[in-house]
N, C-alpha and C positions, 0 to 999 in steps of 0.2 A: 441392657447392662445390669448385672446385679449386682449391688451397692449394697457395704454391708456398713452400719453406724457405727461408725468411729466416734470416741471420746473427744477427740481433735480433730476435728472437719479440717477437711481438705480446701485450699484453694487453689484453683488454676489460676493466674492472670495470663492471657495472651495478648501480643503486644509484637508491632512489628519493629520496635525500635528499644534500647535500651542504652545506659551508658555505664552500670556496672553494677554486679551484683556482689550480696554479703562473703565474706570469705566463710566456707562451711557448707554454704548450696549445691557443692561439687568439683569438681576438679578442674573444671575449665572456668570458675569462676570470676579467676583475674586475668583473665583477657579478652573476656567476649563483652565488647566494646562498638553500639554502632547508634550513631545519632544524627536526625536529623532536625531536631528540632524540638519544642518544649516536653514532649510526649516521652521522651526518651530519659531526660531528666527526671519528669511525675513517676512513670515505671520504676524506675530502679531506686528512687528513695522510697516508694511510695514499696516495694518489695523489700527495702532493706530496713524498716522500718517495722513492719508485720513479722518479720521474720525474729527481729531483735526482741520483739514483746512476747514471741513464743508461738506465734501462729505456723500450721501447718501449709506455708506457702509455696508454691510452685509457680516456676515460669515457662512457658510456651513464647520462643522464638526461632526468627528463622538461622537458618545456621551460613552466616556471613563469614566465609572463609576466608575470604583473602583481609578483610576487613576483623576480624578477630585474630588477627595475626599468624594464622597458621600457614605452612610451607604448603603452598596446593601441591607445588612440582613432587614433596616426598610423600606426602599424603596420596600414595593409590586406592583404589577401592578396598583391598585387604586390608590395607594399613589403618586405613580411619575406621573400619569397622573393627580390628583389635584398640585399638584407643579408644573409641567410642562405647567398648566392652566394659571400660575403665568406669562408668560413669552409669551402669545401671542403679543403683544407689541415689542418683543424685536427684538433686530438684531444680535441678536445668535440664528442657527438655527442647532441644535442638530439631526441626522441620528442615528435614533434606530433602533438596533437587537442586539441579544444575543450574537454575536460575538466580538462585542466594550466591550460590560458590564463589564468582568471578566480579562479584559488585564489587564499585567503589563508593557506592553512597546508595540509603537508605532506597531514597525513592529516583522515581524518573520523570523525565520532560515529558515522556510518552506514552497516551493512554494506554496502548495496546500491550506495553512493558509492564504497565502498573495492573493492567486485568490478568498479566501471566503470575505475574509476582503476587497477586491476592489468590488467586486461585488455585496454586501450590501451596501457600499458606497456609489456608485453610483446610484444602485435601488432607494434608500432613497432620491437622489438630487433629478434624473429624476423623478420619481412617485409625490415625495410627496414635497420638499424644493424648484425647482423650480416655480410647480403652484402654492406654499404660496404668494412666495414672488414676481412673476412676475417682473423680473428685466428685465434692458435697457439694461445691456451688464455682462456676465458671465468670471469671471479669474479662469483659473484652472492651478492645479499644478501636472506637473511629470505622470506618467506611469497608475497610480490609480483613477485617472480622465480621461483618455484617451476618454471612451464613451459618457461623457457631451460635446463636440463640434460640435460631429455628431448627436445629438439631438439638439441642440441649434440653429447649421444650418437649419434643418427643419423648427425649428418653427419662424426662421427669427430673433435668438440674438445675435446679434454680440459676439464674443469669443474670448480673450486673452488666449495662452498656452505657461506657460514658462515651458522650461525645465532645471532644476538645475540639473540631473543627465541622462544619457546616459542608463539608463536600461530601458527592459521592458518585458512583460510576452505577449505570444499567447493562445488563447482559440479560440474555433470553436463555432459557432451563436448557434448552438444545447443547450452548457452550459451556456453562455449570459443568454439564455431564461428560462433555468431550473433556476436560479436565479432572475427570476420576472422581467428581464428587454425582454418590447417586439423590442427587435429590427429589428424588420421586418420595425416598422415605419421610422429607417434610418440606413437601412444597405446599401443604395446604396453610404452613404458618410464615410461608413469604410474601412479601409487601410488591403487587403488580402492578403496573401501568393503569391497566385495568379491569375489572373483574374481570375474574378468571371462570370459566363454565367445568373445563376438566381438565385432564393432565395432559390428553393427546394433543387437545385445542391450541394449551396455551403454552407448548416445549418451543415452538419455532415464531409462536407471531405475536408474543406478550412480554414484554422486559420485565426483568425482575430490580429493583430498586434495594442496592447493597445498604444502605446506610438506614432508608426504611424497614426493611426486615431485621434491620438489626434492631432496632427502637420498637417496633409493634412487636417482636418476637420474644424481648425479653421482657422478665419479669418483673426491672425495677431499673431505670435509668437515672444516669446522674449528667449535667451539666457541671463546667469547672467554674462557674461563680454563678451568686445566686441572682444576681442580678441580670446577667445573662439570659436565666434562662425564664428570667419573669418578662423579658424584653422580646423574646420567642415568641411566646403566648400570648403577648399583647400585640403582635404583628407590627413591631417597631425595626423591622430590617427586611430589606426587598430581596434582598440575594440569599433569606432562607425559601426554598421552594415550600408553595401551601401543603401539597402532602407530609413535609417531614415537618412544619410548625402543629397542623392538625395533627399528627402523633403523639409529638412533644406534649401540646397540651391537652391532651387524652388521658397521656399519662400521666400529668401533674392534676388534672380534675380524680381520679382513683387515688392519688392520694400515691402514687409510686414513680414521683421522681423531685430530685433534689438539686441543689446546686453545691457542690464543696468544690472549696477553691483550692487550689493547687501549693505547692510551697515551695520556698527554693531550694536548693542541695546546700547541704551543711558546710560544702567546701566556700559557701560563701561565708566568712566570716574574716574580718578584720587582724581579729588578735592571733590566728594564723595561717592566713592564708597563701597557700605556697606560691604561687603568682606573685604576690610582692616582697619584697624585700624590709619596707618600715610597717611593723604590724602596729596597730592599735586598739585603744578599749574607747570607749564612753570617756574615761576616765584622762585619757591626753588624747580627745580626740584634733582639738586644734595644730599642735604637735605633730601628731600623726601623717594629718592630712596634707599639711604644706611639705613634709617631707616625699610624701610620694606624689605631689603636684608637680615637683621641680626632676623628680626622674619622668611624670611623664609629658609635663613638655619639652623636655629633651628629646624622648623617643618619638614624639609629633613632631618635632619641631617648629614648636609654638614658640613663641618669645618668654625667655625665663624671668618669672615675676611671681613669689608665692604671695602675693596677695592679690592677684588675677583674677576675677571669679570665671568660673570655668562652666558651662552651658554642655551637657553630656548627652549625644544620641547612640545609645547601644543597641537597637533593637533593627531589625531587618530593614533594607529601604524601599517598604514594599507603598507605592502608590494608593493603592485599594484601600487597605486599611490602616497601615499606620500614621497617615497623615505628613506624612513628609514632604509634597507638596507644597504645605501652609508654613514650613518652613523656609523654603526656598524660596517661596514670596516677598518671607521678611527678613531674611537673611542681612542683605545689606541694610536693611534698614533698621536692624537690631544691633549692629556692629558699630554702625556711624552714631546710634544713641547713645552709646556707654561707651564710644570710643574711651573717653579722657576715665572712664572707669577700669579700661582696660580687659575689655569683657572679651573673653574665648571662646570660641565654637567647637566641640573634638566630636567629628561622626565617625565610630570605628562598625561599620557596620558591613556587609553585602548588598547587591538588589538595584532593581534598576536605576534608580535616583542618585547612583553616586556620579553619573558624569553631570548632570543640571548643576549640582553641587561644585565639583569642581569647574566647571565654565565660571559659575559666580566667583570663585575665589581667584581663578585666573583673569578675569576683566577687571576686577577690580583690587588687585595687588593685593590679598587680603591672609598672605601665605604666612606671617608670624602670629595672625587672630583667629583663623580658621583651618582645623585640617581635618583632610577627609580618606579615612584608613581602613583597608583591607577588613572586616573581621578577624580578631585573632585572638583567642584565649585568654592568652595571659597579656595581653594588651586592652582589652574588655574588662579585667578585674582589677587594673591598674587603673581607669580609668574611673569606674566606680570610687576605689580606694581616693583620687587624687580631686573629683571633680566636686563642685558643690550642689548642680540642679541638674536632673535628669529630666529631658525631653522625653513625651512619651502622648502626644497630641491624636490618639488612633481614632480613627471615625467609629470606629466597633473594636471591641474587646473581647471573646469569649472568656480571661482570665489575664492573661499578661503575669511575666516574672520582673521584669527590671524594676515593676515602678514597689515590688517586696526586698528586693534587692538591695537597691538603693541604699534607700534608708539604714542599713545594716550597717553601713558605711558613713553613715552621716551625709549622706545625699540625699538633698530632699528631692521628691518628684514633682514635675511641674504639667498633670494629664488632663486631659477631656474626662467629661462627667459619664464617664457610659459602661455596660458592664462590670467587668472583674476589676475594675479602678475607682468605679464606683465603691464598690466593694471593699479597698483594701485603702483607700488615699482618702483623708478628712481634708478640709483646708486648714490652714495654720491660725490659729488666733494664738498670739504671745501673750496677751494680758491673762486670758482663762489657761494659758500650759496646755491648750486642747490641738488636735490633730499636726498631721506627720507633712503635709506638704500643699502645693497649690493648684487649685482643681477652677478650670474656667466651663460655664455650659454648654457657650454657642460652639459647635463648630468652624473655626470660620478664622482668619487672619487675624480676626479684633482680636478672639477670645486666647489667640495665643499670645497674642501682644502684650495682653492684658495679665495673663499668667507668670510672664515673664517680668513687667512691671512686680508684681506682686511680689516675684522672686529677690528682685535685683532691691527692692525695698528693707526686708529681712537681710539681703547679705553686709546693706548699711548699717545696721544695728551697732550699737555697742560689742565687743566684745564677748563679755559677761556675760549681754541677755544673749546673743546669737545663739553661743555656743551651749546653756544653760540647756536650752529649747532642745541643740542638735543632740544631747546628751541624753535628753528623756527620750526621743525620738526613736534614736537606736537600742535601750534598752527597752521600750516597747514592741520594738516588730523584733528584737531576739525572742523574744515570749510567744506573740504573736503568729509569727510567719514562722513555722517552721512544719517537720513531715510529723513530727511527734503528734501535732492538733492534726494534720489531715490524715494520718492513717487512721487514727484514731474513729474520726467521724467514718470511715470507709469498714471499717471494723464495727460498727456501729450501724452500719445498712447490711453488713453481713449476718450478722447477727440474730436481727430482726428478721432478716427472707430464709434463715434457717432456724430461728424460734428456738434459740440456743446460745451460748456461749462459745466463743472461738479457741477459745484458752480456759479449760477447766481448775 
């Protein structure tokens, strides 16, 4: 590829999820819409963000038709290629095939779905999105991008890979190939099962490791909290595989990888958040809160009481890592302790753990103290807005949004000591005005017990000193937690792997 220097380098981020980008990126701007999950929210702040400071940003995804709103049934192949004519200009760069087109959600149950859907992805950067748009330095995300670094290497562009999640899939060069990507042109900078001797040898009998090639191949990796990614290197988690910890900290001994922590979308903010109905500041935050406590134990149908204290689980109910389990241990026994305090439980969440949950609430009549609710948007931001402690006990963390969230709202979080909560949660001392919420070490029944003690002690306080505390609380992490510091730092490793300025 010849790369001519531009005043304003170019970046690609590719990403197979996003939840919306700046208006001015292109024509299709305000509806290409598809999320699964935290990665989808960092992309598109983390692009609308770069974009708003002046940076020559670009985005690489896939083109979810049915899922970005378009009419498939009018959209024939003539048609979408004169509309798609519309958008030569733009810096949305949409990866077609038939495989995007007909989705209803990001990813699938099924690996052999998720190896088709990375492997068009990809095809479509390398072939056809990176020689559009010839960029100065390529960002890619997670396990589905793994093969864009060891291309990128060859043709000499520099590469940022973050990794937000610990998974990834093997295939052998033989399938690579059977899906139009030739990588013969750099298989010598993919990450193999096992040395490889040559190209014939290792196309049908050596797996190639997506999520390692993508970490040995580029030239400067980031982790989403920095604590995460010290807890990699130190081999404090079994379900990273030794090939991708040995990488990881390979590339932190070179001195080329980081951890920057993620931040929430701007639409979380109190004073107006279109989700709720009673907005607030720092300023009436007590006011605020029992106003949107009572619409939402309405919508739970919790027992209406705004001086309730209210115990919040918004995050996934995932067994493995979130820790929900240790809830459900102490469920009733955390209900029957503060009964006469009047203490609520609201899990508005997904994931397998909601029927354990509801059996507990169903044997033991626990339906006006306890409810356990679908995931739902603006029922999630209500929640936040209405609740006073966010639960958030994960056995591991690569970064976590709720327990930055929170707080914004005058919700303290009440997490395990590990990763990106490490990172982002102090525990509370009110005599010193120091840190944002309550952090227990062990893993374990006690340590949430204990967290929650700690919580339910603070929510006795005076008045005055409570809310004094929840006041400072939240005007810290608006400072704090938001994309303005993390683009910034991402802008800031750009910078550096191209020995330049992003914005002259």
């Amino acid at each position: 590829m010849n790369r001519r220097r531009r005043s304003n380098p170019r970046i690609l981020i590719v990403t197979p999820e996003i939840t919306y980008l700046p208006n001015g990126m292109g024509n299709m701007s305000n509806v290409l819409q598809a999320k699964a999950g935290g990665l989808a929210d960092v992309s598109a702040s983390l692009v609308s963000a770069l974009y708003r400071q002046g940076a020559d940003v670009h985005v690489a995804l896939p083109h979810y038709r049915r899922m970005f709103n378009i009419d498939v049934g009018r959209l024939i192949n003539h048609e979408l290629r004169v509309y798609m004519s519309h958008l030569s200009n733009s810096r949305i760069h949409l990866a077609e095939d038939r495989v995007f087109y007909y989705r209803d959600s990001v990813y699938s149950n099924y690996s052999a779905d998720s190896f088709r859907f990375a492997m068009a992805f990809q095809r479509e950067v390398i072939n056809n999105i990176i020689p559009k748009v010839e960029p100065d330095l390529i960002h890619c995300n997670d396990w589905m991008t793994g093969l864009i670094p060891p291309m990128a290497r060859r043709l000499g562009i520099p590469c940022l890979f973050t990794v937000h999640n610990i998974h990834t899939q093997k295939m052998m060069l033989e399938a690579i190939e059977d899906r139009g990507i030739d990588a013969a042109e750099f298989w010598e900078n993919l990450y193999f099962e096992r040395q490889p001797y040559n190209y014939e040898e290792t196309r049908d009998s050596n797996p190639v490791d997506l999520l390692a090639s993508g970490i040995f191949a580029s030239h400067y990796i980031n982790t989403v909290s920095p604590t995460f990614l010290h807890e990699i290197v130190d081999g404090r988690h079994d379900f990273v595989p030794e090939n991708i910890r040995h990488e990881i900290a390979g590339k932190t001994v070179a001195g080329c990888a980081l951890g920057i922590l993620n931040a929430p979308d701007s639409s979380f903010n109190p004073a107006n958040d279109k989700y709720i109905k009673n907005h607030f500041t720092a300023e009436d935050v007590a006011e605020g809160k029992k106003r949107n406590k009572l619409e939402f134990q309405r919508r739970c149908g919790l027992m209406i009481d705004p001086e309730a204290p209210i115990l919040f689980w918004p995050s996934r109910l995932d067994p493995v890592q979130k820790g929900c389990q240790l809830l459900t241990d102490i469920l009733y026994h955390i209900v029957s302790k503060y009964w006469k305090r009047k203490l609520q439980v609201a899990i508005v969440a997904n994931g397998s753990y909601q029927q354990p949950f509801r059996d507990i609430v169903r044997m033991h009549d626990m339906h006006e103290r306890v409810t356990v609710c679908d995931f739902d948007e603006k029922l999630s931001h209500l929640g936040y807005a209405a609740s006073d402690f966010m639960l958030m006990p994960s056995l591991f963390e690569p970064c976590g949004l709720p327990q930055m969230i929170s707080p914004l709202y005058g919700t303290l979080p009440v997490v395990h000591d590990t990763g990106g909560l490490h990172d982002t949660v102090k525990h509370l001392d009110v005599a010193e005005g120091t840190g944002n919420g309550f952090v227990f070490e062990t893993y374990d029944t006690g340590g949430l017990v204990w967290g929650i003690d700690e919580a339910m002690r603070f929510y006795n306080l005076p008045d005055e000193v409570k809310y004094a505390q929840i006041a400072r609380i939240m005007e810290e992490a608006k400072a704090e937690f938001n994309h303005d510091v993390t683009a910034q730092r991402y802008m800031d490793i750009y910078e550096s792997m191209l020995k330049r300025p992003l914005v002259p």
